[in-house]
C-alpha positions as CSV (number, residue, x, y, z in Angstrom):
1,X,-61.2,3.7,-35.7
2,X,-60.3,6.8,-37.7
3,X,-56.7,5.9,-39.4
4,X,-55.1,9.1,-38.3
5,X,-55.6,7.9,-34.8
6,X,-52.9,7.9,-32.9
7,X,-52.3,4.8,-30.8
8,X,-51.2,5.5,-27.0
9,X,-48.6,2.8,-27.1
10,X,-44.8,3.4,-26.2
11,X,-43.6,-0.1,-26.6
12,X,-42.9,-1.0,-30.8
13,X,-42.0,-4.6,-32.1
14,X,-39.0,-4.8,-34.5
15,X,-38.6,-6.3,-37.2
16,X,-35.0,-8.2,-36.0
17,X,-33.3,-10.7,-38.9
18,X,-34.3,-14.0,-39.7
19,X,-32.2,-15.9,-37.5
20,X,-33.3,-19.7,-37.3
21,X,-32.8,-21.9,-34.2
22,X,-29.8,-24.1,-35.5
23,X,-27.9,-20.4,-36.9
24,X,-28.7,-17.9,-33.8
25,X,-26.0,-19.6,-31.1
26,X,-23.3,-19.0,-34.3
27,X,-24.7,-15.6,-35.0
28,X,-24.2,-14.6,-31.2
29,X,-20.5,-15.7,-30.7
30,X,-19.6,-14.0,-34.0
31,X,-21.4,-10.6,-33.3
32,X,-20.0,-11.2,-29.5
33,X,-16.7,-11.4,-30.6
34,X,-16.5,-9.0,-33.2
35,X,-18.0,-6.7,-30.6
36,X,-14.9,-7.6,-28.0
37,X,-12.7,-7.1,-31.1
38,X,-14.4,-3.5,-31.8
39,X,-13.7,-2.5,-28.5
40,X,-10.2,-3.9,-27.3
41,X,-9.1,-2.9,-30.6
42,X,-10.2,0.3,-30.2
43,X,-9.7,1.3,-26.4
44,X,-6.5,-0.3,-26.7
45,X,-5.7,2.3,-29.4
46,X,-6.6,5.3,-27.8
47,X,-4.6,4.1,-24.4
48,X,-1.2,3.5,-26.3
49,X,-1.5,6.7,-28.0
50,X,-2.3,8.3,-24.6
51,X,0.6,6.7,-23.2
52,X,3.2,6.7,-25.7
53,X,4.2,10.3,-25.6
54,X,6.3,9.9,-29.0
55,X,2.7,9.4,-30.5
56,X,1.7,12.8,-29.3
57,X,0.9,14.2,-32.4
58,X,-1.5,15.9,-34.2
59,X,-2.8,12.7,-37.4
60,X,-2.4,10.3,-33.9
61,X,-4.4,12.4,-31.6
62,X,-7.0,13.1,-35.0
63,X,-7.6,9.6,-35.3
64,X,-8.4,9.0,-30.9
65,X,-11.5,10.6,-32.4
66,X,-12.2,7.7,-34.9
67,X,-11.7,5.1,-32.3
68,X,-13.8,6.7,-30.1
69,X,-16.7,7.0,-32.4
70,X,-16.0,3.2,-33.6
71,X,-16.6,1.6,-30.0
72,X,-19.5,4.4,-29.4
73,X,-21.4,3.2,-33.1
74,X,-20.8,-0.4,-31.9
75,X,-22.2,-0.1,-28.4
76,X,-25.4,1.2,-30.4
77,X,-26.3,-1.6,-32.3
78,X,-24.4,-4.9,-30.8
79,X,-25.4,-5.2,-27.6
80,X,-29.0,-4.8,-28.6
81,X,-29.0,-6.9,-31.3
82,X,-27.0,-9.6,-28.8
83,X,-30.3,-9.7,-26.7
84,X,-32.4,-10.0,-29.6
85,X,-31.2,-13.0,-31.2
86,X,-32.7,-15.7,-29.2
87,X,-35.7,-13.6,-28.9
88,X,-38.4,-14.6,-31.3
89,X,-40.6,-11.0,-30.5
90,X,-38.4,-8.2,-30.3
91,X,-39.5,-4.9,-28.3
92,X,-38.2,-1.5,-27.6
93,X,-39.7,1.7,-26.0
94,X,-40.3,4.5,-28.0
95,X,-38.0,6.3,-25.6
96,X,-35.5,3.8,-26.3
97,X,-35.7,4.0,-29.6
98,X,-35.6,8.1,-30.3
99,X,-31.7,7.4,-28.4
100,X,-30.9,4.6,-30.1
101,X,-32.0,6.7,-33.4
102,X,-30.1,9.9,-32.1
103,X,-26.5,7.5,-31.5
104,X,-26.8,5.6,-34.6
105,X,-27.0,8.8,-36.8
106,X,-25.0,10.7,-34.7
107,X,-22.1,7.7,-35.3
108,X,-22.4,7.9,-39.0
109,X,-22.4,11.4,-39.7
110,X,-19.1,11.8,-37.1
111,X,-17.3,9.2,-39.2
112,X,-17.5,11.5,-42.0
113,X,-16.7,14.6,-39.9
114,X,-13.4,13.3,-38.1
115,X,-12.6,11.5,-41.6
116,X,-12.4,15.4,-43.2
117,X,-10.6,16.8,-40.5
118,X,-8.0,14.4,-40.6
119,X,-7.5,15.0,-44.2
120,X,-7.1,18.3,-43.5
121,X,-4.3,17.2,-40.9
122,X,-2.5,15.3,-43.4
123,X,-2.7,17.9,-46.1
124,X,-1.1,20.7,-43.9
125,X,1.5,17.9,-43.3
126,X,2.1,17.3,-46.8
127,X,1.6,20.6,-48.6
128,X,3.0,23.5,-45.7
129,X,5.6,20.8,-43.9
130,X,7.5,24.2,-42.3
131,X,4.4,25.9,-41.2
132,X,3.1,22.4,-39.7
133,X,3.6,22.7,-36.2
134,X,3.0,26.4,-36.2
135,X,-0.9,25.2,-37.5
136,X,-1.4,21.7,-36.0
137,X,-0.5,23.1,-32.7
138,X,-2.9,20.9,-29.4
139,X,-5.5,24.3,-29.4
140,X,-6.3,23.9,-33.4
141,X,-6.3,19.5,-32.6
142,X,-9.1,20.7,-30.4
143,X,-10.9,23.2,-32.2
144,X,-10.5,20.4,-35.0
145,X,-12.1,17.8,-32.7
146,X,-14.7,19.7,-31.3
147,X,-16.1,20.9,-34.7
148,X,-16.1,17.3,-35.9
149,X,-18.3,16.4,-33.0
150,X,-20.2,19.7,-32.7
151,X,-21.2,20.1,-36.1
152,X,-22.5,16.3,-36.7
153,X,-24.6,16.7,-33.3
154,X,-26.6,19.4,-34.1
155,X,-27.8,17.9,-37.4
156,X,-28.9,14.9,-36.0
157,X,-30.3,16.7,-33.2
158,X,-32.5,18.7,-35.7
159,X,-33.1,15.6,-37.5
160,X,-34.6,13.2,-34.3
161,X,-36.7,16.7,-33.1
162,X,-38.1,16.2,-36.4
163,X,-39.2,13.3,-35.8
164,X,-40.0,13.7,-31.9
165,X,-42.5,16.0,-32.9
166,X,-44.6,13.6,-34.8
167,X,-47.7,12.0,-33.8
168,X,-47.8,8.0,-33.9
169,X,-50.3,5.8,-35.4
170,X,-48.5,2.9,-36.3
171,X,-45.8,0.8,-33.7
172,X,-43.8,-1.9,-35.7
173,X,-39.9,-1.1,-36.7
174,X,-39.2,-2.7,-40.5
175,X,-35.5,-2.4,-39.1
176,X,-33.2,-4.6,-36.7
177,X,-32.8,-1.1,-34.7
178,X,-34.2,2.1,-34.9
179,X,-33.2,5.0,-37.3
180,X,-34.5,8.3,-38.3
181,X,-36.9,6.0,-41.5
182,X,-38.2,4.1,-39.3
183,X,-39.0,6.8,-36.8
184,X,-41.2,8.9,-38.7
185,X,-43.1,5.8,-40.7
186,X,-44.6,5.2,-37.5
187,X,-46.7,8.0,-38.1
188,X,-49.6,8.7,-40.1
189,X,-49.0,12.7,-40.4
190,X,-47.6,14.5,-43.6
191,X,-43.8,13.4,-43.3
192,X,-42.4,15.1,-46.1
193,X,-40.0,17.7,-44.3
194,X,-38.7,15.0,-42.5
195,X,-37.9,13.5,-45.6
196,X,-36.7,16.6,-47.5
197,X,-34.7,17.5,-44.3
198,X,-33.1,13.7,-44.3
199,X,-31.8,13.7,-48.2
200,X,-30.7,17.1,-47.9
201,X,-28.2,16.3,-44.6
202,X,-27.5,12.7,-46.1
203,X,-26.6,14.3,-49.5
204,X,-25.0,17.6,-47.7
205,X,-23.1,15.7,-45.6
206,X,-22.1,13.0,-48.7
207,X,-21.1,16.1,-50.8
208,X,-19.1,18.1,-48.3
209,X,-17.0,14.9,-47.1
210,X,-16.3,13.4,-50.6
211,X,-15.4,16.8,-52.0
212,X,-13.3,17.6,-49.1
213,X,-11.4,13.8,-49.1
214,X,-11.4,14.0,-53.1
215,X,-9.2,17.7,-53.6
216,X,-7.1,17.2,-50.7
217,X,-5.6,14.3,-51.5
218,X,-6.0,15.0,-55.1
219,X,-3.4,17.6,-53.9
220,X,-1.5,15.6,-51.6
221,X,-0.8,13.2,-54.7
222,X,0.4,16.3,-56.8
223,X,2.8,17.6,-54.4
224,X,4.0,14.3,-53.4
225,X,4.4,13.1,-57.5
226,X,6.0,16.7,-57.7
227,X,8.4,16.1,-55.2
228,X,12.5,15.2,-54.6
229,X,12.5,13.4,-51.9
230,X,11.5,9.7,-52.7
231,X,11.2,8.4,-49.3
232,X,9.2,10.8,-47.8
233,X,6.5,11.2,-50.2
234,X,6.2,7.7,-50.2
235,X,5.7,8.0,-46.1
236,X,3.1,10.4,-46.7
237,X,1.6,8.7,-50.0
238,X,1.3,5.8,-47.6
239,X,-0.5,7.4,-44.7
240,X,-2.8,9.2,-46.8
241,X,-3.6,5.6,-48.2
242,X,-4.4,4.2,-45.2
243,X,-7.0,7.3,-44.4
244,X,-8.5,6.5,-47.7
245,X,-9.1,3.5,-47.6
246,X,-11.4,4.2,-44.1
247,X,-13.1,6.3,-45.6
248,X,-13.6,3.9,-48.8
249,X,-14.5,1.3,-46.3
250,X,-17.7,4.0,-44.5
251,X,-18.3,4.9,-48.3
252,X,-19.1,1.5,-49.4
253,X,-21.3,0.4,-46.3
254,X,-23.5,3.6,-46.7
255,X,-23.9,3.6,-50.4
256,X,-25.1,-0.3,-50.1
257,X,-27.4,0.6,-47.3
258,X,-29.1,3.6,-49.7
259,X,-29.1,1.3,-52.8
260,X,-30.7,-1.4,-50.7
261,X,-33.6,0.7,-49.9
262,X,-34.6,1.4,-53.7
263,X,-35.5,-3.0,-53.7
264,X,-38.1,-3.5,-51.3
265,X,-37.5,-7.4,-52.1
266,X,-34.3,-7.3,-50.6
267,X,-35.6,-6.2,-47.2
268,X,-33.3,-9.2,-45.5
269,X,-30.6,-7.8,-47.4
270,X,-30.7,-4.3,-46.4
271,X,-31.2,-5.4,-42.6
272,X,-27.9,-7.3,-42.5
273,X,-26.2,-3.8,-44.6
274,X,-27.6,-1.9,-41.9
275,X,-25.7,-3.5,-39.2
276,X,-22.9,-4.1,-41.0
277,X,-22.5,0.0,-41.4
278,X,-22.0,-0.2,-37.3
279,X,-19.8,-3.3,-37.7
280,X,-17.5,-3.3,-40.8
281,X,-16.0,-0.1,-40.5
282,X,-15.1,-0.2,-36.6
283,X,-13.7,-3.3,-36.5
284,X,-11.5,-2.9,-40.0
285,X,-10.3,1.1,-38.8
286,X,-8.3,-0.1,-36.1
287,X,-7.0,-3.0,-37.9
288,X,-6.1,-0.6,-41.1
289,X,-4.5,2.5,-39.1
290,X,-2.9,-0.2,-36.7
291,X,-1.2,-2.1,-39.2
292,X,0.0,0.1,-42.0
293,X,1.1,3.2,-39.5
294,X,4.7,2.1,-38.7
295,X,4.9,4.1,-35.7
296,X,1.7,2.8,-34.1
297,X,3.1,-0.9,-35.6
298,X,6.4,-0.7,-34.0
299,X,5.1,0.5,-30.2
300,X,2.5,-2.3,-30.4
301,X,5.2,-4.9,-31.5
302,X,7.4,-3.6,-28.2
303,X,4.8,-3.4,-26.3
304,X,3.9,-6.8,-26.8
305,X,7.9,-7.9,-26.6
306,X,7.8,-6.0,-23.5
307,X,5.2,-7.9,-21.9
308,X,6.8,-10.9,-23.0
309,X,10.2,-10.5,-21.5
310,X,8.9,-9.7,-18.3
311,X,6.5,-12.8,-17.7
312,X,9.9,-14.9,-19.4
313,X,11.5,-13.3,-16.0
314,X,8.9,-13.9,-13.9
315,X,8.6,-18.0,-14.7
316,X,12.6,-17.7,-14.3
């Protein structure tokens, strides 16, 4: 059989962790649950700031993208890697996979997107506080929204029609899940634009969103060290922290995930990064933007008081 042959299979075996007997019930409760965590967190987010009309604002609104993306990264991944665990062969179709490969990518580079254009919220806040609502008004939250999204689908798109168009010759997935890598490895045609094409949007993108994080709130921190007003720079010093430190937290996940890949020995290692990128940052962004905004903190503690008065009344 010539090696260039391409095989006519569309169901591939991946490469899941190594998950022993006496560890996989464990493993399934705690992915279960950070998964019901991810999502309650999340939805429940997005519904109080769609029904608390005081939270009608432009940074609250911005960050209804975030959650959105969060539960849409963790649906991905989870629930696959739910049915996989007591699964000793692990099998996808290729069709399968190309979506999977699309969503996982997609999630990523949207993180970064809605990340900048939230720092671009804040800094308008910060830096032009009169001409604020004359900028942030609900057309430019859209136009904001649907760049962020827009622009991060069409590279990924490019980037799976890359692969798409590939012949195949090989069918096993050196990952727990599919991604753009392990896409084109399954074939045995010249793969270098894929490659060149993959650094250049994973660096682009890298580039553009730590430059863009990095000299707007570089300049938020001037104006606000610059500034009379104590209290309110300290406000807005806080609630650019609390952005930073989501994006520190999808920094940190990617960057292990590429330095992984340069130690083939650490394949176990990587894996587990890997699903951590669609885990860590999803469950710790609602938990981070929930607990250090005071305004989304103080309608979740009456909300909750609320709910408690009323079924005190009821067992009265």
């Amino acid at each position: 059989m010539m090696k260039n042959q391409t095989l006519d299979l569309d169901l591939l075996q991946l490469e899941g962790l190594k998950v022993t007997p006496e560890t996989s019930v464990p493993a399934f409760v705690f992915l279960l649950l950070i998964y019901i965590f991810i999502v309650v967190a999340n939805v429940g987010l997005v519904a109080l700031i769609s029904m608390e009309s005081s939270l009608h604002q432009p940074m609250y609104l911005l960050f209804c993208n975030m959650s959105v993306n969060d539960v849409f990264g963790a649906s991905t991944v989870i629930p696959r890697l739910l049915s996989d665990i007591f699964v000793s062969d692990r099998y996808i179709t290729y069709t399968d996979c190309v979506v999977q490969t699309f969503c996982s990518h997609f999630h990523a580079a949207t993180s970064h997107t809605v990340l900048m254009i939230m720092a671009y919220d804040r800094y308008v806040a910060v830096c032009s506080p009169l001409h604020y609502a004359a900028i942030m008004t609900g057309r430019m939250v859209v136009k904001l929204s649907t760049a962020a999204w827009s622009t991060a689908f069409v590279v990924i798109l490019v980037l799976v029609l890359l692969d798409v168009r590939l012949s195949r010759c090989r069918r096993v997935i050196r990952n727990p899940f599919c991604d753009n890598a392990s896409l084109f490895k399954l074939s045995c045609e010249n793969v270098v634009i894929n490659q060149v094409y993959g650094i250049f949007t994973a660096i682009g993108m890298l580039t553009v969103s730590v430059s863009t994080i990095m000299l707007t709130y570089l300049r938020i921190a001037i104006v606000c060290l610059s500034g009379k007003s104590n209290a309110v720079n300290g406000r807005a010093l806080q609630t650019c922290a609390t952005h930073l430190a989501l994006y520190v937290v999808l920094l940190l996940s990617g960057c292990t995930i590429v330095a992984l890949h340069r130690f083939p020995y650490l394949s176990d290692q990587r894996k587990l990064a890997s699903i951590m990128l669609h885990v860590v940052p999803p469950a710790l962004n609602a938990v981070i933007y929930g607990l250090q905004i005071k305004a989304v903190r103080q309608k979740i503690f009456i909300l909750f008081t609320r709910n408690k008065m009323t079924v005190f009344q009821v067992k009265r």
